[in-house]
N, CA, C and O atoms as a Tripos MOL2 file, in Angstrom:
@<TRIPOS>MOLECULE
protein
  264   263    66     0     0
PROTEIN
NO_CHARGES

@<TRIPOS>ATOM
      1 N          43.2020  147.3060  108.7590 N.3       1 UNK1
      2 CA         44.5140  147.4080  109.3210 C.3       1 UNK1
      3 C          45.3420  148.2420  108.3500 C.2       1 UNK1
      4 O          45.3450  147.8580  107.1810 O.2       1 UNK1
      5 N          45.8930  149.0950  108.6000 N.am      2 UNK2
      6 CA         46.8310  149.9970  108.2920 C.3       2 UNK2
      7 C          48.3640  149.2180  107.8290 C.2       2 UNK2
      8 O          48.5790  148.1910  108.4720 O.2       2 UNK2
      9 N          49.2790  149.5340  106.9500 N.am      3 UNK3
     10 CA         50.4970  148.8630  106.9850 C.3       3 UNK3
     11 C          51.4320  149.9480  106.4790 C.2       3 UNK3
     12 O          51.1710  150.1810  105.2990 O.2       3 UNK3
     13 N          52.3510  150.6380  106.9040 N.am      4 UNK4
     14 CA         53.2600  151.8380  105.9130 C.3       4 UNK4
     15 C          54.2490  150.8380  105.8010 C.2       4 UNK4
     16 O          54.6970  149.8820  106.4340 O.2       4 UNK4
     17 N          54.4450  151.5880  104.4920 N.am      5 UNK5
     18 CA         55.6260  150.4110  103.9620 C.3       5 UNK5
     19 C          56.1680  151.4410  103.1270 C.2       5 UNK5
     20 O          55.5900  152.5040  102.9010 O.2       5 UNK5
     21 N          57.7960  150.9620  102.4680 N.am      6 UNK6
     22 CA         58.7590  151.9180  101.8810 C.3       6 UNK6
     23 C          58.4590  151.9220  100.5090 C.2       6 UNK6
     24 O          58.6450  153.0110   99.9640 O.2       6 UNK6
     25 N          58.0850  151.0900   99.8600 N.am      7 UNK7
     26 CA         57.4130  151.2760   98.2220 C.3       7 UNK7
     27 C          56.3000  150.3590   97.8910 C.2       7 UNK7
     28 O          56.2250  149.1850   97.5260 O.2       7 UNK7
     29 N          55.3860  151.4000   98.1720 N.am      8 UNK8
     30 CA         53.8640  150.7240   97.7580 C.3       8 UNK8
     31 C          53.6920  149.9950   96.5670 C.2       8 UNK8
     32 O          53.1980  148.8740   96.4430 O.2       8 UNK8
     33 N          54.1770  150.7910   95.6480 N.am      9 UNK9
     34 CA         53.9350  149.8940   94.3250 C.3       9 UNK9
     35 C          54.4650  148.9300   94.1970 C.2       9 UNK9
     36 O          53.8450  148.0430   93.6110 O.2       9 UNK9
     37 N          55.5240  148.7140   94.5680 N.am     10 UNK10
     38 CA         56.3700  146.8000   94.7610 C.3      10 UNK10
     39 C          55.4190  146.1410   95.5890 C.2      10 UNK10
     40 O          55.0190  145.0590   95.1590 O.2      10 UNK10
     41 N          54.9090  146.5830   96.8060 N.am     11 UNK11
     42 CA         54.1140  145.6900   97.5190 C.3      11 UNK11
     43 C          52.6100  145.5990   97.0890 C.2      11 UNK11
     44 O          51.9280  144.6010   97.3190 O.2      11 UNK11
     45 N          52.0480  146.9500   96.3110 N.am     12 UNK12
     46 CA         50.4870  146.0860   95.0610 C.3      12 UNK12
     47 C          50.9710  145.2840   94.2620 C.2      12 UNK12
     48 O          50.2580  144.2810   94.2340 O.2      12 UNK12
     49 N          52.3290  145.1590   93.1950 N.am     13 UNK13
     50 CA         52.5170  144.4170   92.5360 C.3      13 UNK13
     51 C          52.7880  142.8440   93.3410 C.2      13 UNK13
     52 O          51.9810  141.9820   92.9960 O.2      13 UNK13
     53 N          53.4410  142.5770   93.9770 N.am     14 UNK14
     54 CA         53.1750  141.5760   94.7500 C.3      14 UNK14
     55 C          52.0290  141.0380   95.4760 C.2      14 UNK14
     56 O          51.8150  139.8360   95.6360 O.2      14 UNK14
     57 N          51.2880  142.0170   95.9160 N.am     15 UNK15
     58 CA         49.9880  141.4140   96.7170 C.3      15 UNK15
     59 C          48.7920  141.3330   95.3660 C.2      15 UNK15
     60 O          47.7520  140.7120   95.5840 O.2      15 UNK15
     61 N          48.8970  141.6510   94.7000 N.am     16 UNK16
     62 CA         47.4040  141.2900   93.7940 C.3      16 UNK16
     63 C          48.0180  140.9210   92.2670 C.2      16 UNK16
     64 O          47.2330  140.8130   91.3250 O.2      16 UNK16
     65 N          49.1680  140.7730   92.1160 N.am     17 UNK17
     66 CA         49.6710  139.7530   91.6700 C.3      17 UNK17
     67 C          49.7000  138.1490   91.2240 C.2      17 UNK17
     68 O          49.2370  137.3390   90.4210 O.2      17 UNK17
     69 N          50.7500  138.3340   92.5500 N.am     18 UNK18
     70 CA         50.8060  136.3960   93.0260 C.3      18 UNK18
     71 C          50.0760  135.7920   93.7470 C.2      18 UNK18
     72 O          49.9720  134.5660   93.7630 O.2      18 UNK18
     73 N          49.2360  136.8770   94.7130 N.am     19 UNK19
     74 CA         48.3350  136.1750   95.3980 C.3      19 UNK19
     75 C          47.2270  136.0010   95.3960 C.2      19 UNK19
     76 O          46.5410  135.2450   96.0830 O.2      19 UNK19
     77 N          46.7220  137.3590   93.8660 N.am     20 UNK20
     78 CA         45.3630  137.4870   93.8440 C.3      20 UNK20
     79 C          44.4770  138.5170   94.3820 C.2      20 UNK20
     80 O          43.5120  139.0290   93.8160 O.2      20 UNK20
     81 N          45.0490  138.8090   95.8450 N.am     21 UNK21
     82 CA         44.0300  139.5520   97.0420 C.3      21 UNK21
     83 C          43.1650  140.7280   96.0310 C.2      21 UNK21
     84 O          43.6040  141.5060   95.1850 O.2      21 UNK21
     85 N          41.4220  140.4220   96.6390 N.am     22 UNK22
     86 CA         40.9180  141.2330   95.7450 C.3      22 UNK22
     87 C          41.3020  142.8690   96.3250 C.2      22 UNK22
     88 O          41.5600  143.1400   97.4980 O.2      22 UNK22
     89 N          41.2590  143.8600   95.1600 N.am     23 UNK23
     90 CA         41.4390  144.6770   95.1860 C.3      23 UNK23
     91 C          40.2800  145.9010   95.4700 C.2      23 UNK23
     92 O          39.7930  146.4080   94.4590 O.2      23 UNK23
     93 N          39.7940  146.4210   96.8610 N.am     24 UNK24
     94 CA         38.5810  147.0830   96.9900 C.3      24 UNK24
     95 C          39.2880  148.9870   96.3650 C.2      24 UNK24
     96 O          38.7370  149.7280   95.5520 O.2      24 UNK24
     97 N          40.5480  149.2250   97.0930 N.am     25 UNK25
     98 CA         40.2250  150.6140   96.5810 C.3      25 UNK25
     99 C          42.0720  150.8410   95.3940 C.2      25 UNK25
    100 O          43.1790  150.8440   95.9320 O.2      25 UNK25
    101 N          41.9060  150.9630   94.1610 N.am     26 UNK26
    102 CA         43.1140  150.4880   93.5210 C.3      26 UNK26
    103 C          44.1850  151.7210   93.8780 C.2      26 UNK26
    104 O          43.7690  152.7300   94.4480 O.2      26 UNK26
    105 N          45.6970  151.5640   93.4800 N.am     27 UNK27
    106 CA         46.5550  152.4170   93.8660 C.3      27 UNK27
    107 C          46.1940  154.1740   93.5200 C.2      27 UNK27
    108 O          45.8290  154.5810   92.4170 O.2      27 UNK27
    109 N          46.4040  155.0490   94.7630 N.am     28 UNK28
    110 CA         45.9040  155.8090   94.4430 C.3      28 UNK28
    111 C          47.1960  157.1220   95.0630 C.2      28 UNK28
    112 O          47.8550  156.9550   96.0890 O.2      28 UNK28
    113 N          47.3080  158.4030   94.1240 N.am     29 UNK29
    114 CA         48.0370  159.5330   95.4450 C.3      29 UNK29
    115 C          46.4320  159.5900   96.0810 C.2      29 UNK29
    116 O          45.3590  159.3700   95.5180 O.2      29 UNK29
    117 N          46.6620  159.8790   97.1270 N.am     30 UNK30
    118 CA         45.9010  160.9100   97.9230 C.3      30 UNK30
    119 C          46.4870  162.4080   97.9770 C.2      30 UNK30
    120 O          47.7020  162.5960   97.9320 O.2      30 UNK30
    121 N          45.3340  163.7270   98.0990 N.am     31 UNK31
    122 CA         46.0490  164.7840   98.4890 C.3      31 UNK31
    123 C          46.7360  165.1460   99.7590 C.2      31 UNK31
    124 O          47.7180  165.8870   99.7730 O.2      31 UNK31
    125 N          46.2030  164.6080  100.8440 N.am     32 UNK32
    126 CA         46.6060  165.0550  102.0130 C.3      32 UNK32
    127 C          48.0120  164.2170  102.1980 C.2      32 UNK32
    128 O          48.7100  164.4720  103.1790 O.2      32 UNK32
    129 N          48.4180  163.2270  101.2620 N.am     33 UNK33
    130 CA         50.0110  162.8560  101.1730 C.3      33 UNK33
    131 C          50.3640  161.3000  101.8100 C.2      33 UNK33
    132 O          51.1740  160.9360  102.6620 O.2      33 UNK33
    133 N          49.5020  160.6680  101.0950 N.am     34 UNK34
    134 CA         49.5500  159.4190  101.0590 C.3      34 UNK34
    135 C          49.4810  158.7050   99.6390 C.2      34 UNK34
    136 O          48.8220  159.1580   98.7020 O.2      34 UNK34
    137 N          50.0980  157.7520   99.5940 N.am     35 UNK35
    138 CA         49.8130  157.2850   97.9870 C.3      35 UNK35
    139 C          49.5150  155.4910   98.8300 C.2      35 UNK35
    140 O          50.2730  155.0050   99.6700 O.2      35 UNK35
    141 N          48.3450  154.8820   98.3370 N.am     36 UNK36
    142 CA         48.0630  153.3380   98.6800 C.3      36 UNK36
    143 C          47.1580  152.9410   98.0150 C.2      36 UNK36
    144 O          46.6570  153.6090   97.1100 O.2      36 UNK36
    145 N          46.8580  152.0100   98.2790 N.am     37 UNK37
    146 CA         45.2670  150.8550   98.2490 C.3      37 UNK37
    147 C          45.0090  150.0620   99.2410 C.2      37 UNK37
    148 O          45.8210  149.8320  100.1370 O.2      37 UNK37
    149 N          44.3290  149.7720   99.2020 N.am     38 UNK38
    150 CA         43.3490  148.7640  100.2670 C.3      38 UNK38
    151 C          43.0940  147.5170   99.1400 C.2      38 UNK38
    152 O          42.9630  147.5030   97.9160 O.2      38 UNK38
    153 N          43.0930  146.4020  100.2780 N.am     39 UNK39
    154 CA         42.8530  144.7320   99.7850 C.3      39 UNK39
    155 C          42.1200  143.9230  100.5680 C.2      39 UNK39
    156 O          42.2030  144.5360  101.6330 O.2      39 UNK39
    157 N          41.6130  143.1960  100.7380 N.am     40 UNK40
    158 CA         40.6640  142.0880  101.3350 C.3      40 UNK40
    159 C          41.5440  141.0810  101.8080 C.2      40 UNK40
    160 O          41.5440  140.3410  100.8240 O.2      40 UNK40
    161 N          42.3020  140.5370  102.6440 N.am     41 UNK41
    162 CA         43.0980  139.7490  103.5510 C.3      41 UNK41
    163 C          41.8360  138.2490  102.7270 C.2      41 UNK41
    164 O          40.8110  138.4090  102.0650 O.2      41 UNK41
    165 N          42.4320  137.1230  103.1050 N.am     42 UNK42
    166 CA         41.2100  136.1280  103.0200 C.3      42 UNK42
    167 C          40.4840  136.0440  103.9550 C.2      42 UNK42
    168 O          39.3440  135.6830  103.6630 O.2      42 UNK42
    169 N          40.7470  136.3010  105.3610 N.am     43 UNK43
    170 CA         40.4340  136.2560  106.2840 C.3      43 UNK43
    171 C          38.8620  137.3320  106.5750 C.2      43 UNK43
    172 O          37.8090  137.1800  107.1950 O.2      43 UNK43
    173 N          39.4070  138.2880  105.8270 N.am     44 UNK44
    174 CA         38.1170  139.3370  105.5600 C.3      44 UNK44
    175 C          39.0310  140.6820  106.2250 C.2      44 UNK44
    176 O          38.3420  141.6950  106.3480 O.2      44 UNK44
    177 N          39.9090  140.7670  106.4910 N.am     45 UNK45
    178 CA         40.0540  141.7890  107.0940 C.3      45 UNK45
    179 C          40.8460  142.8200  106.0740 C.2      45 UNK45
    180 O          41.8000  142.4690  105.3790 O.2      45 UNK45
    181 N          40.2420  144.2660  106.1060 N.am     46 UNK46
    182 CA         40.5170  145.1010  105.1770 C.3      46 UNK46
    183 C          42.0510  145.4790  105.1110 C.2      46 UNK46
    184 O          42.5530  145.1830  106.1950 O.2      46 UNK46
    185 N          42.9870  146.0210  104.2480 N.am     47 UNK47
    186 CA         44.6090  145.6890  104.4150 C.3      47 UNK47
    187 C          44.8950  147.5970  103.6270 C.2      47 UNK47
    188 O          44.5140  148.0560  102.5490 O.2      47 UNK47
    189 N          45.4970  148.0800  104.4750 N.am     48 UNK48
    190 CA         44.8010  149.3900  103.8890 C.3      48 UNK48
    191 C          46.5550  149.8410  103.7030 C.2      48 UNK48
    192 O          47.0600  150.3570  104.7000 O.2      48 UNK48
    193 N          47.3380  149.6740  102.6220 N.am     49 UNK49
    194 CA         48.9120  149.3480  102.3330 C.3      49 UNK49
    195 C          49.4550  151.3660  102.3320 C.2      49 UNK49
    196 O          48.6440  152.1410  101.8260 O.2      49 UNK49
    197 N          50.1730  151.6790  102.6460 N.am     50 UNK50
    198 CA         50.1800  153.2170  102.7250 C.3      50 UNK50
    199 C          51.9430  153.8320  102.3990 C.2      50 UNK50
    200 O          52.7710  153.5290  103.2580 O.2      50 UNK50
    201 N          52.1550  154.1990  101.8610 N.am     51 UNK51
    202 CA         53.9420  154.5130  101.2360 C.3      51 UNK51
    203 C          53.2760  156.4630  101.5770 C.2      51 UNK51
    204 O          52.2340  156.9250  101.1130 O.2      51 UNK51
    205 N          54.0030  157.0060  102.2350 N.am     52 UNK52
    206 CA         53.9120  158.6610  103.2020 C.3      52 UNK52
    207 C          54.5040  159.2300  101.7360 C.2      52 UNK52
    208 O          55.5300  158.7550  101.2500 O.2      52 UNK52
    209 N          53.6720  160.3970  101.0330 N.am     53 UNK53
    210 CA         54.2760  161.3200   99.9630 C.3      53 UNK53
    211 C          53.9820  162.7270  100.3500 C.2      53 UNK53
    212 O          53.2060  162.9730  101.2740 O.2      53 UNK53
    213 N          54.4450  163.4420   99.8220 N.am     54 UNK54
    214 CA         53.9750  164.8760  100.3510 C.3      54 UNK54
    215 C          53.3920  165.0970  100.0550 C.2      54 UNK54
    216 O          53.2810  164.6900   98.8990 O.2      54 UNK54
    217 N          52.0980  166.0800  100.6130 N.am     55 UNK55
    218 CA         51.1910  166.3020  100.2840 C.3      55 UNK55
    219 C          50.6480  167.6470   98.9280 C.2      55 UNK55
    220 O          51.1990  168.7450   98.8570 O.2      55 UNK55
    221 N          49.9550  167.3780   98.3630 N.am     56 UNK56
    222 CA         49.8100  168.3710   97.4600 C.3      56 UNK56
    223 C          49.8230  170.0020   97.8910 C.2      56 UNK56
    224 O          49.3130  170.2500   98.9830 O.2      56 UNK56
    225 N          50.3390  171.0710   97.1570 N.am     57 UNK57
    226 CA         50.4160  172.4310   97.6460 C.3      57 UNK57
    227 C          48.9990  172.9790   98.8330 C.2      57 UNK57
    228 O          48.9070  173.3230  100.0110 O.2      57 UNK57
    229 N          48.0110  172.7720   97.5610 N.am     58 UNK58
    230 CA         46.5390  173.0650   97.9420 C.3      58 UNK58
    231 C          46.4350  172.3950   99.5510 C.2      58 UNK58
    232 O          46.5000  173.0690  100.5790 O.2      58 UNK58
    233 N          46.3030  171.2820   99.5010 N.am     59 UNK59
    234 CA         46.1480  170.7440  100.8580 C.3      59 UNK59
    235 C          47.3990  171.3260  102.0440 C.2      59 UNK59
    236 O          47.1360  171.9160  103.0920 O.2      59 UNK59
    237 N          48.2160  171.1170  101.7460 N.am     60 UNK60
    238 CA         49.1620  171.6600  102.7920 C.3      60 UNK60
    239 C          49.1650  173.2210  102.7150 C.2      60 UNK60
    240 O          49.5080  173.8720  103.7020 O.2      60 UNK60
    241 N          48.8680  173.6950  101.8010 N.am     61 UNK61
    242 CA         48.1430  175.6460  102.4380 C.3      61 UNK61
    243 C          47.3830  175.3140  103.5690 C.2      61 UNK61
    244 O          47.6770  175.7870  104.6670 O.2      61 UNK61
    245 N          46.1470  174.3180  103.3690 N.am     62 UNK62
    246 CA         45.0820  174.7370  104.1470 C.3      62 UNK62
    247 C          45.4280  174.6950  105.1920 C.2      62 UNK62
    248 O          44.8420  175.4890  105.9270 O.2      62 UNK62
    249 N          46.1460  174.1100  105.6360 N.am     63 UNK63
    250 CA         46.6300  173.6470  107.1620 C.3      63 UNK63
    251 C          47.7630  174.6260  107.5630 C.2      63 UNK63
    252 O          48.0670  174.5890  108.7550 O.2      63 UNK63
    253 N          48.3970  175.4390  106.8270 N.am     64 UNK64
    254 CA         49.3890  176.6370  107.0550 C.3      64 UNK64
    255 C          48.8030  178.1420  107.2260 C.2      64 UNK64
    256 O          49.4440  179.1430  107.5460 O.2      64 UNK64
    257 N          47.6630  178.0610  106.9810 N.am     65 UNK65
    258 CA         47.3840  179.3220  106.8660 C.3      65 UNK65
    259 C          47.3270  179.9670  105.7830 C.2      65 UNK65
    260 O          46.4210  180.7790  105.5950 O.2      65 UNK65
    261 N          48.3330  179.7140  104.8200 N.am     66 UNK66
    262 CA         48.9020  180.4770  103.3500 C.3      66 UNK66
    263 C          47.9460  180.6070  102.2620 C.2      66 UNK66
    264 O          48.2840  181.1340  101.2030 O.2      66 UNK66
@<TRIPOS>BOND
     1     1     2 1
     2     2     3 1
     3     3     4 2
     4     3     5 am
     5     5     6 1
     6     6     7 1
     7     7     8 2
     8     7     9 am
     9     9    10 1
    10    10    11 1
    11    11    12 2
    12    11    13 am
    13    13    14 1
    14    14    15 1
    15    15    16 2
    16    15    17 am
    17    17    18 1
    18    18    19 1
    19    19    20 2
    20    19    21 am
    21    21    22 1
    22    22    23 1
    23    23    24 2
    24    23    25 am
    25    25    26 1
    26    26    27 1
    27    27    28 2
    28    27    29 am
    29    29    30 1
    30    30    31 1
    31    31    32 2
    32    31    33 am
    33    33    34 1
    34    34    35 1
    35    35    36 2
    36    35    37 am
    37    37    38 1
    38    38    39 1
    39    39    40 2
    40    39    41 am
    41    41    42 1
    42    42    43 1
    43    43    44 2
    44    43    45 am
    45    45    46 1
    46    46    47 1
    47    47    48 2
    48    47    49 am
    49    49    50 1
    50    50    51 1
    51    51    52 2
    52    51    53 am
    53    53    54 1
    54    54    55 1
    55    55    56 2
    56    55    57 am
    57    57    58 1
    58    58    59 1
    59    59    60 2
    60    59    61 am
    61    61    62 1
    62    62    63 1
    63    63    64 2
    64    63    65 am
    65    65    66 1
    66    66    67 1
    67    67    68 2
    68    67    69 am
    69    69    70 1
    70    70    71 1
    71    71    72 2
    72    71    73 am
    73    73    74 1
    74    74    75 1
    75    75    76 2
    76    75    77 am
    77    77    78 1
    78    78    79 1
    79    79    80 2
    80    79    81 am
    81    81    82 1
    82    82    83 1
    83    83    84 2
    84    83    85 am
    85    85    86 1
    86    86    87 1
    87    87    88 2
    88    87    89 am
    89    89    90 1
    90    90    91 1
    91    91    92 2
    92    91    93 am
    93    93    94 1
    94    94    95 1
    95    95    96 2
    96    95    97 am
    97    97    98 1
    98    98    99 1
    99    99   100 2
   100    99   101 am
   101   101   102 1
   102   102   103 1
   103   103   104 2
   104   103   105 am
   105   105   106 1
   106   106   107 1
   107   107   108 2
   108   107   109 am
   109   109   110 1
   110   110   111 1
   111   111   112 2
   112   111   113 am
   113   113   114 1
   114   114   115 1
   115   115   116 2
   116   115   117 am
   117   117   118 1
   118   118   119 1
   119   119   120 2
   120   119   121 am
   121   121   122 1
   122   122   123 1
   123   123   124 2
   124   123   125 am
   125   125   126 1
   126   126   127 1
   127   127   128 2
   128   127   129 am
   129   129   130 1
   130   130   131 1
   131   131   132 2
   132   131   133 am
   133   133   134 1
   134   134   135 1
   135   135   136 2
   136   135   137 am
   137   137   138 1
   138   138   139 1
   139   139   140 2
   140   139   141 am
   141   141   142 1
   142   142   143 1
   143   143   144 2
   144   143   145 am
   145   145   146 1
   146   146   147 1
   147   147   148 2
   148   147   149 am
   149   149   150 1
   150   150   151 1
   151   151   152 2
   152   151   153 am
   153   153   154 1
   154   154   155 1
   155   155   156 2
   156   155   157 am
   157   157   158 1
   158   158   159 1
   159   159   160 2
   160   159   161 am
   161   161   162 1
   162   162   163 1
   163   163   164 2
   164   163   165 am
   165   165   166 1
   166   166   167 1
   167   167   168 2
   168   167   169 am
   169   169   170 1
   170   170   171 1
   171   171   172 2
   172   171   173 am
   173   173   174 1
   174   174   175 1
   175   175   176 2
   176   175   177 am
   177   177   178 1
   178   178   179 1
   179   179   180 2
   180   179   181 am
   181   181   182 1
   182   182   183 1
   183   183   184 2
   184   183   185 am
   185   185   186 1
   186   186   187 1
   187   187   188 2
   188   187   189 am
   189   189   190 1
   190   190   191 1
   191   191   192 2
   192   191   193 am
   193   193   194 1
   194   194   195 1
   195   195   196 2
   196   195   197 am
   197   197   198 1
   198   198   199 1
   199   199   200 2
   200   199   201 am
   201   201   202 1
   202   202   203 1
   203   203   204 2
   204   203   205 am
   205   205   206 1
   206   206   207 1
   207   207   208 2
   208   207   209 am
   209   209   210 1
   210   210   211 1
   211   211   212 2
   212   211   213 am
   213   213   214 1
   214   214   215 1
   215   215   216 2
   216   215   217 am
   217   217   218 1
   218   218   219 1
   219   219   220 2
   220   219   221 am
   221   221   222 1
   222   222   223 1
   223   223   224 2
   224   223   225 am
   225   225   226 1
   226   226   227 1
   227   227   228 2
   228   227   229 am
   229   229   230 1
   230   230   231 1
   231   231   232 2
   232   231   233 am
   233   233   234 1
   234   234   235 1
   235   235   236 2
   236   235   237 am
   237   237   238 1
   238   238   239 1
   239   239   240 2
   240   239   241 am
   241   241   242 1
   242   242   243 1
   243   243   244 2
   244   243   245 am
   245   245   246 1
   246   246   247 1
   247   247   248 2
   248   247   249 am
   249   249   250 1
   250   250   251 1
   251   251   252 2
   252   251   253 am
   253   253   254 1
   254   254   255 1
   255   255   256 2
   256   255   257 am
   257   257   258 1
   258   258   259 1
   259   259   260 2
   260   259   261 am
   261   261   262 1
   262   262   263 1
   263   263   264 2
@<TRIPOS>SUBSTRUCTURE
     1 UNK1         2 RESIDUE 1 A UNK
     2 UNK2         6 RESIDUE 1 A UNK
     3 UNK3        10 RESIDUE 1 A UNK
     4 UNK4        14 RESIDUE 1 A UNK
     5 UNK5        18 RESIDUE 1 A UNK
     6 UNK6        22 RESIDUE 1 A UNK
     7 UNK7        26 RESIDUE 1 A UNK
     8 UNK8        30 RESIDUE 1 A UNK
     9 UNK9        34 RESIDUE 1 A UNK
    10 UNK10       38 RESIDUE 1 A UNK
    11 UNK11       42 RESIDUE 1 A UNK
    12 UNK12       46 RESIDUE 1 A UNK
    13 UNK13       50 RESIDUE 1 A UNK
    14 UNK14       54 RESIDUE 1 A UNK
    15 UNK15       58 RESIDUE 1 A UNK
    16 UNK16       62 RESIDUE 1 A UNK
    17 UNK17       66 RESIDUE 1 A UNK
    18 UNK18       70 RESIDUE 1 A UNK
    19 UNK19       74 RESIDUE 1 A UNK
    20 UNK20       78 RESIDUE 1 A UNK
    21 UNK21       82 RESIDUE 1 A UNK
    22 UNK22       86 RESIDUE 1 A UNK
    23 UNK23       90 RESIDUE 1 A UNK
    24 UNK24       94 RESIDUE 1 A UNK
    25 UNK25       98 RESIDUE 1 A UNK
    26 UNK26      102 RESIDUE 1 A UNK
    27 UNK27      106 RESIDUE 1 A UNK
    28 UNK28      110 RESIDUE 1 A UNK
    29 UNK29      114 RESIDUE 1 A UNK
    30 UNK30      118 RESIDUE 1 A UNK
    31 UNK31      122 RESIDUE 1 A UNK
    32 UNK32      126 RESIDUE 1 A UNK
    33 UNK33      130 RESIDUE 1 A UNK
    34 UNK34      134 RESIDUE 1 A UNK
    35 UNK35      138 RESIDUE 1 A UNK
    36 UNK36      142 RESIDUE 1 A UNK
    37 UNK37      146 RESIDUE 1 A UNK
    38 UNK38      150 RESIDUE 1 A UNK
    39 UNK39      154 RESIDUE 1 A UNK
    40 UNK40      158 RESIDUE 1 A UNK
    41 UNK41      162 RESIDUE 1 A UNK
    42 UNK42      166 RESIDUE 1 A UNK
    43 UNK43      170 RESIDUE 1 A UNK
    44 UNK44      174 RESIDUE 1 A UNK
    45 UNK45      178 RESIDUE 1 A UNK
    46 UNK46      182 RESIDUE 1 A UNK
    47 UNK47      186 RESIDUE 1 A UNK
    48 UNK48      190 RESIDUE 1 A UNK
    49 UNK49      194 RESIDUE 1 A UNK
    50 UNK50      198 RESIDUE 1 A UNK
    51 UNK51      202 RESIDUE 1 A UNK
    52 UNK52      206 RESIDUE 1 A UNK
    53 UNK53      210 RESIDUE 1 A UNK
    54 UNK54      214 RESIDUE 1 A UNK
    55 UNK55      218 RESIDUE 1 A UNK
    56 UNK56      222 RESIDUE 1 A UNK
    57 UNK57      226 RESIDUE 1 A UNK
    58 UNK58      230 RESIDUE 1 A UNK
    59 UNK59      234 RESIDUE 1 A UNK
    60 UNK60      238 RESIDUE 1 A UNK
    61 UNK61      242 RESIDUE 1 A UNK
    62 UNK62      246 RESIDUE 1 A UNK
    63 UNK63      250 RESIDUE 1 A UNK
    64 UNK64      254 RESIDUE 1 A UNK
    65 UNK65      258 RESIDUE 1 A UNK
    66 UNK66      262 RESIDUE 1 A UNK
């Protein structure tokens, strides 16, 4: 499950924190302009936390043409 949220890093510090949730992929930018991690719900279901950044030059050429 997907979640965008307004500041990722307040919400890893809270979720693997106080609650523990294990941590499968740790905070990361992405190039294509995402910065998140992913967590393990208890339930089992994957929690994939996502805060929208711009994307790096390189990547956003490719998609412009430039």
């Amino acid at each position: 499950m997907n979640l965008k949220v307004d500041d990722v890093d307040e919400v890893h510090a809270r979720l693997t924190g106080r609650t523990g949730l294990e941590t499968l992929l740790p905070l990361r930018d992405e190039e294509f302009g995402q910065r998140h991690f992913i967590v393990a719900a208890p339930d089992g279901v994957l929690l994939d936390v996502i805060q929208p950044i711009p994307p790096t030059p390189d990547h956003a050429d490719a998609y412009t043409g430039r």
